[in-house]
FIDOKE-296316 format. One record per residue (C-alpha): x, y, z; residue number from 1. Coordinates in steps of 0.2 Angstrom, whole numbers, plus 2048, in hexadecimal, padded with zeros to 3 digits. Layout:
<recs>
<rec><u>X</u><v>Y</v><w>Z</w><resi>NUM</resi></rec>
...
</recs>
This chain:
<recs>
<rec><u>20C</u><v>117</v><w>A2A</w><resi>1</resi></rec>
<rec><u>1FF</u><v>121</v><w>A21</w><resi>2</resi></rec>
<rec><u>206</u><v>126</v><w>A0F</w><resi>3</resi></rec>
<rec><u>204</u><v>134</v><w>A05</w><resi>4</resi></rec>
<rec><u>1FB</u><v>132</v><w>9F3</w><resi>5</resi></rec>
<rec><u>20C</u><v>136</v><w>9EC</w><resi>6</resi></rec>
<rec><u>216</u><v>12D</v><w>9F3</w><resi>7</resi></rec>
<rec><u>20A</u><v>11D</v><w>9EF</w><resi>8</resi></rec>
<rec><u>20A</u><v>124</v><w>9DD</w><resi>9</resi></rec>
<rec><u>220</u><v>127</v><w>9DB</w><resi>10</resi></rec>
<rec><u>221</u><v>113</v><w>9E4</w><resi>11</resi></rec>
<rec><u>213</u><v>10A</v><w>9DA</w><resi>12</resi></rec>
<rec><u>214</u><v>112</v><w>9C7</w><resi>13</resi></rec>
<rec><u>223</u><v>10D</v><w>9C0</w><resi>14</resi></rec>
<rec><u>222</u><v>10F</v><w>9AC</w><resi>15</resi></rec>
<rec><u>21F</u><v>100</v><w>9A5</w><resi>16</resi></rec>
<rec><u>212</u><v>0F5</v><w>999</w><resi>17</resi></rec>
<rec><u>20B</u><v>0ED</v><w>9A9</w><resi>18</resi></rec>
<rec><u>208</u><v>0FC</v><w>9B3</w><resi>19</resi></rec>
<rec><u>1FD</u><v>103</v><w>9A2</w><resi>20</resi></rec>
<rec><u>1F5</u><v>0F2</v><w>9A3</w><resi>21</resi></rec>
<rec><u>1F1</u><v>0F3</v><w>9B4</w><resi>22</resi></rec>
<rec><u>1ED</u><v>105</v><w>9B3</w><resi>23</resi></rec>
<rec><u>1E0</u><v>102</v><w>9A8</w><resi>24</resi></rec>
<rec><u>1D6</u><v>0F7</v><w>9B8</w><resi>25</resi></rec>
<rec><u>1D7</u><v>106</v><w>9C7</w><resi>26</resi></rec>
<rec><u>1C6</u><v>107</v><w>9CC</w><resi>27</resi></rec>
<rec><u>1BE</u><v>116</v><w>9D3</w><resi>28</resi></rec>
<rec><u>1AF</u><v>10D</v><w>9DE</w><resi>29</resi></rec>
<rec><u>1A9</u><v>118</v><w>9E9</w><resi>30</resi></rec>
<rec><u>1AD</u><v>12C</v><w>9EE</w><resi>31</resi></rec>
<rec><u>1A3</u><v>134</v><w>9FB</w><resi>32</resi></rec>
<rec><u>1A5</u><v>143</v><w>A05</w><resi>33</resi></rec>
<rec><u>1A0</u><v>146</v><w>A19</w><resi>34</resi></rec>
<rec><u>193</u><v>137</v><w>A1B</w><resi>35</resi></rec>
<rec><u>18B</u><v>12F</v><w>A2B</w><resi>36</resi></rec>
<rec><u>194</u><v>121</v><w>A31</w><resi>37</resi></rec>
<rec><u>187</u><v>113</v><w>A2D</w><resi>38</resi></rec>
<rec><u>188</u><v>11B</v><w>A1C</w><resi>39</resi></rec>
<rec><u>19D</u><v>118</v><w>A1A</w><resi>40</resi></rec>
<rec><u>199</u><v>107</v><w>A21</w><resi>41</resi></rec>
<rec><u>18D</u><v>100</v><w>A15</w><resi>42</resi></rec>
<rec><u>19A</u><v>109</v><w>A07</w><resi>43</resi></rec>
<rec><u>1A9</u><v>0FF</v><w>A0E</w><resi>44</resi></rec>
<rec><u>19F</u><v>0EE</v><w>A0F</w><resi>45</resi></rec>
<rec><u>19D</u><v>0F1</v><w>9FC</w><resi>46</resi></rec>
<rec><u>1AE</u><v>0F4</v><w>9FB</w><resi>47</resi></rec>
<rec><u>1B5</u><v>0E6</v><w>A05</w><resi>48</resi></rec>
<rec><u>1AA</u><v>0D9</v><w>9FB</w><resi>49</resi></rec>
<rec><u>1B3</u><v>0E0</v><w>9EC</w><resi>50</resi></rec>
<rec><u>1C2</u><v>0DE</v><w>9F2</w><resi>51</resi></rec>
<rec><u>1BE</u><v>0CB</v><w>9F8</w><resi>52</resi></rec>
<rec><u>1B7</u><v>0C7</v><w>9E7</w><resi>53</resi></rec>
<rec><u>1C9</u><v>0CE</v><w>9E0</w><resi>54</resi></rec>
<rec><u>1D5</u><v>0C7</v><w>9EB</w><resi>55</resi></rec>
<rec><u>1E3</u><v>0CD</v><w>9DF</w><resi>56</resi></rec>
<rec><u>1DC</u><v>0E0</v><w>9E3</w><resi>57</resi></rec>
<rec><u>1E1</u><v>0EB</v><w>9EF</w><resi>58</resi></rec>
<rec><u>1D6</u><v>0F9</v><w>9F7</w><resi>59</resi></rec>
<rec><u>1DE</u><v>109</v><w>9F7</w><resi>60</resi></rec>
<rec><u>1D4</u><v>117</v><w>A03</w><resi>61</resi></rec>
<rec><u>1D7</u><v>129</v><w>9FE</w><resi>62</resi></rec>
<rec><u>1D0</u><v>138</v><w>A08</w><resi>63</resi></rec>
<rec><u>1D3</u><v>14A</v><w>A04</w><resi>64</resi></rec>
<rec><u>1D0</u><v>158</v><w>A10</w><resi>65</resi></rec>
<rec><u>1C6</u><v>169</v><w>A0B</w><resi>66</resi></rec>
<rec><u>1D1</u><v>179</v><w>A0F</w><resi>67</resi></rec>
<rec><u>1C8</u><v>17D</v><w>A1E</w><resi>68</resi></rec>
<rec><u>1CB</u><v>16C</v><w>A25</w><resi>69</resi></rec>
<rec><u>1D8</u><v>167</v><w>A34</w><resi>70</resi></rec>
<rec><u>1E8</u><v>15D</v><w>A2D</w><resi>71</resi></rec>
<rec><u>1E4</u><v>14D</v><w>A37</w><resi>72</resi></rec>
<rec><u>1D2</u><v>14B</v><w>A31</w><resi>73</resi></rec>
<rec><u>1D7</u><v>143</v><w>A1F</w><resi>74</resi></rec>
<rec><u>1E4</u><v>136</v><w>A29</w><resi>75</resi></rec>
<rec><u>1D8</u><v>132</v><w>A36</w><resi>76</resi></rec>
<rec><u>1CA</u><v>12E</v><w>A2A</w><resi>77</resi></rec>
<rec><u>1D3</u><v>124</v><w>A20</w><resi>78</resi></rec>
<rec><u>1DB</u><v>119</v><w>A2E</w><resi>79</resi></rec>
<rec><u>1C7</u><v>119</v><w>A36</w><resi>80</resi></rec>
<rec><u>1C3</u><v>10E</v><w>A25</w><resi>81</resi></rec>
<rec><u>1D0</u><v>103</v><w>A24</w><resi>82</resi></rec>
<rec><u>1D2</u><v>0FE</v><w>A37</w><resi>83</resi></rec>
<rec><u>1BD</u><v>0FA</v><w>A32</w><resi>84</resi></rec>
<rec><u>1C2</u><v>0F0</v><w>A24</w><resi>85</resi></rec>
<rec><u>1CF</u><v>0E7</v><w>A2B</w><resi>86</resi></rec>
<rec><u>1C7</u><v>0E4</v><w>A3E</w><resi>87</resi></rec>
<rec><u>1B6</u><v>0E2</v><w>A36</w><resi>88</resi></rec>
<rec><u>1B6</u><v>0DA</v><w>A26</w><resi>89</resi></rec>
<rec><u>1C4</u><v>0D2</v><w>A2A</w><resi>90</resi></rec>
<rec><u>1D0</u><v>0D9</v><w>A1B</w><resi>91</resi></rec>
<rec><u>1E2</u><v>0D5</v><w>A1C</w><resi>92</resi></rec>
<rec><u>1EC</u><v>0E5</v><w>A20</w><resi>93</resi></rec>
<rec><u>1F7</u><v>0E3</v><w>A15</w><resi>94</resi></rec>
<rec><u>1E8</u><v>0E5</v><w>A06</w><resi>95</resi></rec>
<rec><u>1E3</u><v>0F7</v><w>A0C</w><resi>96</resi></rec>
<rec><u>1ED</u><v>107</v><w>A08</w><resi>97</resi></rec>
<rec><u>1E7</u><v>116</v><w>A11</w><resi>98</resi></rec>
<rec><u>1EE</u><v>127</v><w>A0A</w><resi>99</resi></rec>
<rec><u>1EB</u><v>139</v><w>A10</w><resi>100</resi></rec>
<rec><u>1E7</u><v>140</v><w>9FF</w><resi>101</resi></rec>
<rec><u>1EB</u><v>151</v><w>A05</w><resi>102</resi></rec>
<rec><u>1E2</u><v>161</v><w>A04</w><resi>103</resi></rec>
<rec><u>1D6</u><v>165</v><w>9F6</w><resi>104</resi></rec>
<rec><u>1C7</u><v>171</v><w>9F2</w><resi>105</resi></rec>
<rec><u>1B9</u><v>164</v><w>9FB</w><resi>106</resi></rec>
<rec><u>1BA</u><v>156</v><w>A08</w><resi>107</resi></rec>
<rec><u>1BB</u><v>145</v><w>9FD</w><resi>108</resi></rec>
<rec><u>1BC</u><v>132</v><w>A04</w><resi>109</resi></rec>
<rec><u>1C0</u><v>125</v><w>9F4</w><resi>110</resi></rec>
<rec><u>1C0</u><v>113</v><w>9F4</w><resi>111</resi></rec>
<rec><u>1CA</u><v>10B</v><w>9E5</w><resi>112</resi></rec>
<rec><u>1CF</u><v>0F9</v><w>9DE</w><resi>113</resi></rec>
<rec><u>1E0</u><v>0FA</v><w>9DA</w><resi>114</resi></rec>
<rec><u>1EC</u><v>0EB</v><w>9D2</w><resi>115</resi></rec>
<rec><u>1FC</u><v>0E7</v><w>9D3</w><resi>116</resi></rec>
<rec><u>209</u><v>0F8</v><w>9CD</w><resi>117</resi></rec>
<rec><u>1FC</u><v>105</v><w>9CB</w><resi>118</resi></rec>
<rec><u>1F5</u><v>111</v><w>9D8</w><resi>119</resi></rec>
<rec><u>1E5</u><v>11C</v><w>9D7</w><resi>120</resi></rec>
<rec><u>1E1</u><v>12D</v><w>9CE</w><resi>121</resi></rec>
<rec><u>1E5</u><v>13A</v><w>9D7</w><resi>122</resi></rec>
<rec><u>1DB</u><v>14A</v><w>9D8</w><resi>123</resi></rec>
<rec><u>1DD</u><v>158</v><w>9CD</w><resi>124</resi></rec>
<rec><u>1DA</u><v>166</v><w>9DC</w><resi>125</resi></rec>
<rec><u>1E7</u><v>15F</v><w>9E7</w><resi>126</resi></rec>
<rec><u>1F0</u><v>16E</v><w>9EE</w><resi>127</resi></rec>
<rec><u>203</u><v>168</v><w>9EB</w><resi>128</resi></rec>
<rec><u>209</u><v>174</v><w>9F8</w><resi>129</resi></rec>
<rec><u>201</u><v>17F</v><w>A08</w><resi>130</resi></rec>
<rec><u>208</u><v>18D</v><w>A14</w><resi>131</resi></rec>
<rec><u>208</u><v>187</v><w>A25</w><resi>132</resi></rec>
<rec><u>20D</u><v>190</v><w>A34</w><resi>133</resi></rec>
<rec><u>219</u><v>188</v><w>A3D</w><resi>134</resi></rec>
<rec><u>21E</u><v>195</v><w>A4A</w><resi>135</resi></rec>
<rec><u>20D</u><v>195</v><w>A53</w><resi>136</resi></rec>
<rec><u>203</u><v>186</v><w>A5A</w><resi>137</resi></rec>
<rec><u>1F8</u><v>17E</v><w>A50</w><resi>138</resi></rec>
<rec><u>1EB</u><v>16F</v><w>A50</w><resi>139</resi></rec>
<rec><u>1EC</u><v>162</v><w>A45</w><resi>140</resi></rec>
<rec><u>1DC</u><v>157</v><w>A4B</w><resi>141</resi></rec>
<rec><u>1CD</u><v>158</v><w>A58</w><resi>142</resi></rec>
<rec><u>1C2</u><v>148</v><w>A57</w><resi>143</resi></rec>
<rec><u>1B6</u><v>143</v><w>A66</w><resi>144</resi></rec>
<rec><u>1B6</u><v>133</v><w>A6C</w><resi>145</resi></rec>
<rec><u>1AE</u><v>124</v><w>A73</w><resi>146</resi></rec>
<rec><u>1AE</u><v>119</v><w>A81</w><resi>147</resi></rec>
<rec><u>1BD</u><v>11D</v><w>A8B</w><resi>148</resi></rec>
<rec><u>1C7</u><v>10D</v><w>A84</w><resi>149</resi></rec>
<rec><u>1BF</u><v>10A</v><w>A75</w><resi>150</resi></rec>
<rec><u>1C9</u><v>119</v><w>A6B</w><resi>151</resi></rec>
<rec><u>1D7</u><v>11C</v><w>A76</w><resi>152</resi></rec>
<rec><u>1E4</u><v>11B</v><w>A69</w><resi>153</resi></rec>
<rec><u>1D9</u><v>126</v><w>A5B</w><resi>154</resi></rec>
<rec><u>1DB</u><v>125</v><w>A4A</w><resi>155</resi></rec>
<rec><u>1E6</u><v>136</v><w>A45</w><resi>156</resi></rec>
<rec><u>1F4</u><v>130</v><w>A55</w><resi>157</resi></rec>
<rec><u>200</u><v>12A</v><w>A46</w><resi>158</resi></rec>
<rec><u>1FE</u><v>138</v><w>A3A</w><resi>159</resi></rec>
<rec><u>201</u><v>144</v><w>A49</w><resi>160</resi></rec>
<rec><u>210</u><v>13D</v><w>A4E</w><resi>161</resi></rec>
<rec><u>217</u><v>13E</v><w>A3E</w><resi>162</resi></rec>
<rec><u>211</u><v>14F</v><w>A3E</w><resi>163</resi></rec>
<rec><u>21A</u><v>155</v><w>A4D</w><resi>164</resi></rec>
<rec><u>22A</u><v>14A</v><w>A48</w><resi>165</resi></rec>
<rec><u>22B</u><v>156</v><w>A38</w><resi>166</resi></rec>
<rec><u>22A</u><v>166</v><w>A43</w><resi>167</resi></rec>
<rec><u>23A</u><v>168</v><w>A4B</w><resi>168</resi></rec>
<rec><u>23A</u><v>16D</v><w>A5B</w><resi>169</resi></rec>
<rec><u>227</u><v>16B</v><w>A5F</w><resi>170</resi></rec>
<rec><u>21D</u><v>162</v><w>A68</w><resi>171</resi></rec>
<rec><u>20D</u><v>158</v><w>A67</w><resi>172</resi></rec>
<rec><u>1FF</u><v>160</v><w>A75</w><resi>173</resi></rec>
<rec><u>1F0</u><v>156</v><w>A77</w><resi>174</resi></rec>
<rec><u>1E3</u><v>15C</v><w>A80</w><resi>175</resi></rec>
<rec><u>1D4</u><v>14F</v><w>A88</w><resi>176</resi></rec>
<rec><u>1C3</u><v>154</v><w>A8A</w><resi>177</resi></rec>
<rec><u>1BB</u><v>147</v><w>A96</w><resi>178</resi></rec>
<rec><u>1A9</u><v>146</v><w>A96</w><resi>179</resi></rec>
<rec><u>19B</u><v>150</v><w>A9F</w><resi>180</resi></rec>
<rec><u>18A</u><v>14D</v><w>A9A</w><resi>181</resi></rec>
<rec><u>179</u><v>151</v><w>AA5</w><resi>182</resi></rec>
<rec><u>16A</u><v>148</v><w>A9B</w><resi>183</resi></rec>
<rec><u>157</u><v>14E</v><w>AA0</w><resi>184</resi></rec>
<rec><u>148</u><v>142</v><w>A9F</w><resi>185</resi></rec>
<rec><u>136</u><v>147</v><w>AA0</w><resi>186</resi></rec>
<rec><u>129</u><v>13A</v><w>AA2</w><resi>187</resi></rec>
<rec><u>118</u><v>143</v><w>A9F</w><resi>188</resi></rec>
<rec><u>106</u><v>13E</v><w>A9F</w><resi>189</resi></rec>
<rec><u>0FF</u><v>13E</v><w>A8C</w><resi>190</resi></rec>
<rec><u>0EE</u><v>142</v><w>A94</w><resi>191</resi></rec>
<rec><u>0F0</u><v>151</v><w>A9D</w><resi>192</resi></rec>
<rec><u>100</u><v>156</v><w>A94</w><resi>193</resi></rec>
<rec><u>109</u><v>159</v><w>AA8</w><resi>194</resi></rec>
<rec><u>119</u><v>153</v><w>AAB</w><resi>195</resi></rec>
<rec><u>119</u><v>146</v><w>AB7</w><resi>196</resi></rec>
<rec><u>12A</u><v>13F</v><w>ABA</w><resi>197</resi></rec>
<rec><u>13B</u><v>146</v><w>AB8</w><resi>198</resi></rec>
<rec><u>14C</u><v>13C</v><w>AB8</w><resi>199</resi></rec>
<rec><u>15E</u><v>144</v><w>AB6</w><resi>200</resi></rec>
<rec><u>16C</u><v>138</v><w>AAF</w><resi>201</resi></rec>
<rec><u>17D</u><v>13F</v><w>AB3</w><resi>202</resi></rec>
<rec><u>18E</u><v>137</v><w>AA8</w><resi>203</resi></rec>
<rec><u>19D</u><v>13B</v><w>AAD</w><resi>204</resi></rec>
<rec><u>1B0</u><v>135</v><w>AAA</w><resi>205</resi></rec>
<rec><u>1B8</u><v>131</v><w>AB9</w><resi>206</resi></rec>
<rec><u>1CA</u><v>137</v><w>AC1</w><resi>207</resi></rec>
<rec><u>1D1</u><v>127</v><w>ABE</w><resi>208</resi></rec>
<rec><u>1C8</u><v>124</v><w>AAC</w><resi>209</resi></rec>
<rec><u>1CE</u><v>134</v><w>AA3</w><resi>210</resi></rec>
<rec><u>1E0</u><v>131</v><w>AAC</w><resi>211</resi></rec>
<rec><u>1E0</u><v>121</v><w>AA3</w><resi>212</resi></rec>
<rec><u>1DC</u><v>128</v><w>A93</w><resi>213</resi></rec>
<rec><u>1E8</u><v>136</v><w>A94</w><resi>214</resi></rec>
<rec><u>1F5</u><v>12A</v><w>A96</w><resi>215</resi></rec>
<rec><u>1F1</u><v>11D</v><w>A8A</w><resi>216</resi></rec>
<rec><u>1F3</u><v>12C</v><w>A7C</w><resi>217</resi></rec>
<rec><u>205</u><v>132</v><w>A84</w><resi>218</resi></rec>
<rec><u>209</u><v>11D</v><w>A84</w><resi>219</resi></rec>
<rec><u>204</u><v>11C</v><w>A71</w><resi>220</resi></rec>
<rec><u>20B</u><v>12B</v><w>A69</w><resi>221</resi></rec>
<rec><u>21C</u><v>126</v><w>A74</w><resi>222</resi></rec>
<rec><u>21D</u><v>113</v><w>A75</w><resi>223</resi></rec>
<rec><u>214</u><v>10F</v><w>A65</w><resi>224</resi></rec>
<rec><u>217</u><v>11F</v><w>A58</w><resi>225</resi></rec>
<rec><u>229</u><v>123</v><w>A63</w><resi>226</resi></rec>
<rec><u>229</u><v>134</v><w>A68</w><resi>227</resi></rec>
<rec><u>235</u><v>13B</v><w>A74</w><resi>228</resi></rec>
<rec><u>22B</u><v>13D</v><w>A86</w><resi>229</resi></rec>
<rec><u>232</u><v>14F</v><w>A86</w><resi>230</resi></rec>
<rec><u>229</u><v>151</v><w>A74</w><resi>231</resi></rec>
<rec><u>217</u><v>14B</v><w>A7D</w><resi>232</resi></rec>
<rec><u>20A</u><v>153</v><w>A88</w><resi>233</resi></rec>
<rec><u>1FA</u><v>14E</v><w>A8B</w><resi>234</resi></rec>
<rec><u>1EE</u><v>159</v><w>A95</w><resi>235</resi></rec>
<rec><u>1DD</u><v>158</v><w>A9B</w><resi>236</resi></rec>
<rec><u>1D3</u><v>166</v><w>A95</w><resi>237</resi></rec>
<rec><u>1C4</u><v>165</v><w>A9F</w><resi>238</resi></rec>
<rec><u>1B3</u><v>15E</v><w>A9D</w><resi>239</resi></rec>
<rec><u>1A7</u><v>15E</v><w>A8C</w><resi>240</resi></rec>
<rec><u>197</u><v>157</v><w>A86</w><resi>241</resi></rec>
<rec><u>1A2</u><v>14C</v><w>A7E</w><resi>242</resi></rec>
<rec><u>1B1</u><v>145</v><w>A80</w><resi>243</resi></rec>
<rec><u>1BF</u><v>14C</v><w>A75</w><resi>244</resi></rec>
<rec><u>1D1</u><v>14C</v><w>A71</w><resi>245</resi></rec>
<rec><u>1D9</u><v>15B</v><w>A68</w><resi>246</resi></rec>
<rec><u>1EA</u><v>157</v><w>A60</w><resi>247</resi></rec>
<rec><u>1F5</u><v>167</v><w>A5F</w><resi>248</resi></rec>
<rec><u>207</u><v>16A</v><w>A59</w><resi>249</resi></rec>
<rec><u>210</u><v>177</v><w>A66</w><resi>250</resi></rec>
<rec><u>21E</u><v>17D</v><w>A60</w><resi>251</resi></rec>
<rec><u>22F</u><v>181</v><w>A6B</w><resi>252</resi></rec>
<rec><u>229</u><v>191</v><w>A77</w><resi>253</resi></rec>
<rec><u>218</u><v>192</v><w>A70</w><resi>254</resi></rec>
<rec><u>20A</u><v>194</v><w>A7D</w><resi>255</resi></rec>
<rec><u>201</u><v>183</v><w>A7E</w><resi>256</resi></rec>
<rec><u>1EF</u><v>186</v><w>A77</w><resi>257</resi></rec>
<rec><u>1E0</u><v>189</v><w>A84</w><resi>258</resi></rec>
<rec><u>1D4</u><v>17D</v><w>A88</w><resi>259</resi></rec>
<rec><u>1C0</u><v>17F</v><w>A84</w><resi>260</resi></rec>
<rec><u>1B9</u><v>174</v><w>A8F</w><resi>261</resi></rec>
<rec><u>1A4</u><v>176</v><w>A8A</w><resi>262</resi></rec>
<rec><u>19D</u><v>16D</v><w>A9B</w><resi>263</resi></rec>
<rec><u>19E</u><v>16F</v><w>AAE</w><resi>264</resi></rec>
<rec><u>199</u><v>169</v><w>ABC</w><resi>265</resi></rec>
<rec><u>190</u><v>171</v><w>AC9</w><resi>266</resi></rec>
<rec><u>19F</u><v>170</v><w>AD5</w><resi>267</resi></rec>
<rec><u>1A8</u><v>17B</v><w>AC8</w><resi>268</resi></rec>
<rec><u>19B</u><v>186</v><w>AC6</w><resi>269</resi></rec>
<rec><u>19A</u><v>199</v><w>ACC</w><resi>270</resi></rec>
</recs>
């Protein structure tokens, strides 16, 4: 289950010589805010030869979310680098902690070494508490996505559930954007600078593909993370350029949020 800092910080400091020895070896290798993806990559294979080289170690992934952030993103990037060092670097589970830091004053993702009963820093401009409405929907996370199987499950699903467990009386409303896209080539003659051939690729989820993905989210947040099927809804929200998932929180006789589908085919066109 993802874990707050403080909860990582009560469990693993208890007050003793050790823990000050042990203390002293936290490491703070890497901190990086919203980078490209090749980017994080090349960061974590840094980190996951460290942690090989120290096979006492344990890697420790801390992300704080900015104010202006959805709750879910700091959960959902967290468990995006841990499922990569564990699927792709092939790093025990049991040697990665991810932790949603909470919310700060600027998007942060950390990467520490951390022995045995100690646990890492944390920052300063945490925000200990925060209003949250919890008489009107609200989202918690929209992501896109990519192939139609490929990131069926997402990585905010478990944080969400949690999030809907501590609400009592809502429930979780995901909304699924298949994809639309129309994509235009031009071949053109570089003498005479004319246009000379045109070719139009049309991509497009099927009925039966964007069924499939709707109910392989209800089966995970029930099945996997066991919320009630009354508690669930999963809805398609139309087509976008991109396929998308939004992850809301509707509470008891709230008006489920509307869909913004951005695409439309011409069948749907007036």
């Amino acid at each position: 289950m993802m874990r707050t800092l403080f909860f990582v910080l009560v469990v693993l400091f208890p007050i003793s010589l050790q823990a000050q020895v042990d203390r002293a070896k936290v490491l703070k290798l890497d901190d990086f805010g919203d980078i490209e993806w090749s980017d994080k990559a090349a960061r974590l294979d840094h980190f996951a030869i460290k942690l090989q080289e120290e096979p006492s170690l344990k890697g420790f992934i801390v992300v704080y979310r900015s104010r202006r952030d959805l709750p879910g993103l700091s959960s959902r990037l967290a468990r995006q680098m841990r499922n990569y060092l564990v699927q792709a670097r092939g790093l025990s589970e049991d040697r990665i902690i991810d932790i949603d830091g909470g919310t700060a004053s600027y998007l942060s993702q950390e990467l520490w070494l951390v022995p045995l009963n100690a646990a890492p820093t944390p920052r300063k401009d945490v925000y200990q508490t925060q209003f949250e409405d919890t008489d009107s929907a609200r989202e918690f996370d929209d992501y896109s996505l990519g192939g139609v199987d490929s990131e069926i499950e997402g990585d905010s699903l478990e944080a969400f559930a949690d999030a809907v467990r501590r609400s009592p009386g809502a429930r979780a409303y995901v909304i699924v954007y298949p994809l639309y896209y129309v994509q235009l080539w031009e071949s053109v003659d570089t003498e005479t600078n004319k246009t000379t051939k045109r070719e139009r690729q049309i991509y497009q989820d099927t009925t039966r593909e964007t069924n499939r993905l709707i109910g392989g989210i209800k089966k995970i947040l029930i099945s996997e993370y066991k919320l009630s099927p009354s508690r669930v809804t999963v809805v398609n929200g139309g087509y976008r350029r991109w396929r998308a998932v939004e992850l809301w929180i509707l509470p008891r006789g709230e008006h489920p949020p509307i869909a913004t589908p951005n695409s439309f085919p011409k069948s749907r066109r007036r």
